[in-house]
N, C-alpha and C positions, 0 to 999 in steps of 0.2 A: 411551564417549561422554558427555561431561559435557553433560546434559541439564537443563532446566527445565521446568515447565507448569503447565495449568492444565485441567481440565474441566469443563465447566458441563451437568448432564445432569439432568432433570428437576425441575429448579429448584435442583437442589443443588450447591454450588459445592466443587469439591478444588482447593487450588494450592496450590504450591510459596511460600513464603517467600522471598521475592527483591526487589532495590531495582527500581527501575525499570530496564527494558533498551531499548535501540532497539529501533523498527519496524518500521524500514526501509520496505519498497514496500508495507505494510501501512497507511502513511501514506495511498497512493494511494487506499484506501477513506473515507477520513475526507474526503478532500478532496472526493468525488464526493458523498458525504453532504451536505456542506456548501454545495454547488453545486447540488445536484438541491432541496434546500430551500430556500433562499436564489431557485431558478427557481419555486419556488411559490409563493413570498411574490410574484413579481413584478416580484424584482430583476433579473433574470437571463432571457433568451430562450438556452434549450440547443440552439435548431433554428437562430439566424438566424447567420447568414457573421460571423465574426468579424470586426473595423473591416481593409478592406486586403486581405483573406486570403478564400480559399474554401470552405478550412474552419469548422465549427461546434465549438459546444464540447461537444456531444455528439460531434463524431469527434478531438478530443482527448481524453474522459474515456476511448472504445472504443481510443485507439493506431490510428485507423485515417484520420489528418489528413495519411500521409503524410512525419511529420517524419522526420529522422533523431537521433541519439541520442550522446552524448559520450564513454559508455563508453569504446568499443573503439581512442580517439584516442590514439596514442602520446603525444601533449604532457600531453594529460590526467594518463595512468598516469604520467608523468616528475612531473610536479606534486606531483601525491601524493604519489607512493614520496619525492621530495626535501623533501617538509614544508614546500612553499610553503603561503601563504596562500591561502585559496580563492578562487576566482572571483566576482566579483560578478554580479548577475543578466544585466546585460548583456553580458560576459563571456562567459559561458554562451552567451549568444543573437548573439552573433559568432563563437564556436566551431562552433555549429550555424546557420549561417545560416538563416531562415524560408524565402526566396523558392527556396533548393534544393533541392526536395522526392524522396525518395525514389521516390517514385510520387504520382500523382494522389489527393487525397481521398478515401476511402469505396470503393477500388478494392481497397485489401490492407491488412491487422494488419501494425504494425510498432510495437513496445514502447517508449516514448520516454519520458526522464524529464523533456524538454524541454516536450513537449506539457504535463504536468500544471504546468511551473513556467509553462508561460502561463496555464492553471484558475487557480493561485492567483493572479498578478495579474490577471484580469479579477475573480474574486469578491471582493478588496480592497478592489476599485476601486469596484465596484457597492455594495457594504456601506459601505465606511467602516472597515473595521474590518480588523484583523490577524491572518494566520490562530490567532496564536497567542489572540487575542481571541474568534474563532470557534469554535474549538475547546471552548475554558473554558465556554465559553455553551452546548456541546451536551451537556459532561461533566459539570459541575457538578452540576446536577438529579437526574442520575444516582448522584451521591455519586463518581464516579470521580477522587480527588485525585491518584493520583499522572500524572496524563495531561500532558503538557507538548511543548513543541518545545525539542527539543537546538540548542544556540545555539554554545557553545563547547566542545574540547576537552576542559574542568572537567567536564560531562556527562558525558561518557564514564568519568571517573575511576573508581576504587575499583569496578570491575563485575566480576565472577567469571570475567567473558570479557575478558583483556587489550585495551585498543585499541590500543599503541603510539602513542599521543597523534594518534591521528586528529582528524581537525575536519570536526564534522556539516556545516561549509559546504559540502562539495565534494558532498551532495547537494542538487543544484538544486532541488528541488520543496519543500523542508525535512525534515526526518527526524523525525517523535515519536516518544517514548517512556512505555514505562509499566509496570506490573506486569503478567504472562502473567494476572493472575485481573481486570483491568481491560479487558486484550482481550476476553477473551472474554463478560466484559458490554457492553462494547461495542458489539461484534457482534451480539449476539442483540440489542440496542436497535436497532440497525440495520436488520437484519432482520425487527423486530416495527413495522416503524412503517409506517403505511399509505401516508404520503406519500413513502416513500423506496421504493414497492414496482418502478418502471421500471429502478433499478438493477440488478434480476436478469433484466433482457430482454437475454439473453447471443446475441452473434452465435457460431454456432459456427465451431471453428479448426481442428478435426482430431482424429486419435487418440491414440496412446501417444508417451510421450517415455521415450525410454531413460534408463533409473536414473531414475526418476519415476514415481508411484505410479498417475499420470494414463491411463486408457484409452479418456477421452473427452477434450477441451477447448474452452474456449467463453471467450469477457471480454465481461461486461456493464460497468455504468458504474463503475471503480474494483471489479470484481471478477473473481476466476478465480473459473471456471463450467464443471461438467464430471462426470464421472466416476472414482471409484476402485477400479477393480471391484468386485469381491465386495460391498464397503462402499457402491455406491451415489452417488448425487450428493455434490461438497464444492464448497461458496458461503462465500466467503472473499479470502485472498491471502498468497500467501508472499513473504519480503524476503530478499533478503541483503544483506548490506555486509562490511565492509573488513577485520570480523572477528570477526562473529556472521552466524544465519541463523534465518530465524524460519518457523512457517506458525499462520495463525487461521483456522478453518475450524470454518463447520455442518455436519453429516455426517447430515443427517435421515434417513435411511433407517437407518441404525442407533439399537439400543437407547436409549432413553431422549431422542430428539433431541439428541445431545450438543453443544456447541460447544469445542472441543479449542485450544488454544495453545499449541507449545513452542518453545522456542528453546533454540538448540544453538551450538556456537562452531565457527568456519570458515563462510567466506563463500556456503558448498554448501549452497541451497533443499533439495536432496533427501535428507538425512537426516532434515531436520524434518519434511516431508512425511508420508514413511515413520514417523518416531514419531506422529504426529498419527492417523495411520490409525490404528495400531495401538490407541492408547489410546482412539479411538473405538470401536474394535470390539469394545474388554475389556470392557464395561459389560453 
């Protein structure tokens, strides 16, 4: 398994030499990051009904607003697979109609990549600014250059992991990317900052998932939240897409507090998972 990563364990950083890779639903943390501070400053109410709608934007960061999701859309998967042009945002939100809800708000988890593309336009909207503008402004300070939003195809180029000229458009919510040793300072940024600490008030979901390393599960705001047996709690998020898979994850109860990132090629979360454990535990 052609693997990559990156471990950050007691302040000491090991990674792998690599350009930047997508990060698929690891985006989804960034985005909740940017929301949950952006609602400190003031900008943003995460409790109150979104304009129309009955849901909040705290039960779209949780997946728990109800939507349903474009995935599993035969038109969808034909789009792609034929190398159309991707959908535009509204596109997207006629595909997945708003007003037909899976189930009622705050009633049951359901995973939507829909719900977070409505996050990023309302926190746009509220800011001014773009998330790829927001993001620059959270990484920067950090020193984290290579952090960016995948725009076109050209992105994907020349990466160790083929894309057969995929185009980041077709994830609705946006896709960044970055180096496996830029996640995982990320994250631990994330995790170390006091005003982003609501993010880890994880509703719980349940227990094992077959072929996954998970024996507990839980989503706080823009995080998977849970257990890895033996290993203890992992606070994080795993991505796949079209033709890599990634997991970033704190694994505090192991040796050295580590924070683990690898990405792996094929669209299957559960390999990276599975290495992410394991390199947590070798420490």
């Amino acid at each position: 398994m052609k693997m990559f990563s990156a471990v950050l364990r007691d302040g000491h950083l090991s990674a792998d030499d690599v350009p930047a890779l997508p990060w698929w639903s690891f985006t989804k943390t960034l985005i909740a990051a940017l929301t949950v501070r952006s609602a400190a400053r003031g900008q943003l109410d995460l409790d109150a009904p979104c304009k129309g709608h009955a849901w909040t934007l705290r039960d779209l960061l949780q997946h728990r607003a109800g939507l349903g999701d474009y995935g599993p859309m035969p038109r969808y998967k034909a789009a792609v697979a034929a190398g159309e042009a991707p959908w535009t945002d509204a596109e997207f939100l006629r595909a997945v109609p708003l007003d037909a809800l899976m189930s009622p708000p705050r009633e049951s988890f359901r995973y939507s990549n829909i719900g977070y593309l409505l996050v990023v336009q309302a926190l746009e909207a509220a800011t001014g600014h773009s998330l790829e503008t927001l993001l620059r402004e959270m990484t920067a300070p950090l020193g984290l250059s290579s952090v960016h939003i995948a725009r076109m195809p050209s992105d994907f180029a020349d990466l160790p992991f083929p894309s057969g000229g995929y185009h980041p458009g077709w994830v609705a919510h946006r896709c960044a990317m970055g180096t496996p040793a830029d996640a995982v300072r990320l994250l631990r940024a994330i995790l170390d900052d006091p005003t982003l600490g609501e993010m880890q008030a994880a509703v719980p979901l349940g227990g094992t998932i077959a072929g996954r390393p998970w024996t507990e599960t839980g989503y706080g705001l823009g995080m998977m939240i849970g257990r890895v047996g033996t290993a203890g709690r992992a606070i994080g998020h795993s991505g796949g897409g079209a033709f890599s898979a990634n997991a970033v994850y704190a694994l505090p109860d192991c040796p050295g507090n580590p924070v683990v990132a690898t990405f792996v090629a094929g669209g299957d979360e559960a390999p990276a998972e599975t290495a992410a454990v394991a390199l947590a535990c070798a420490g």
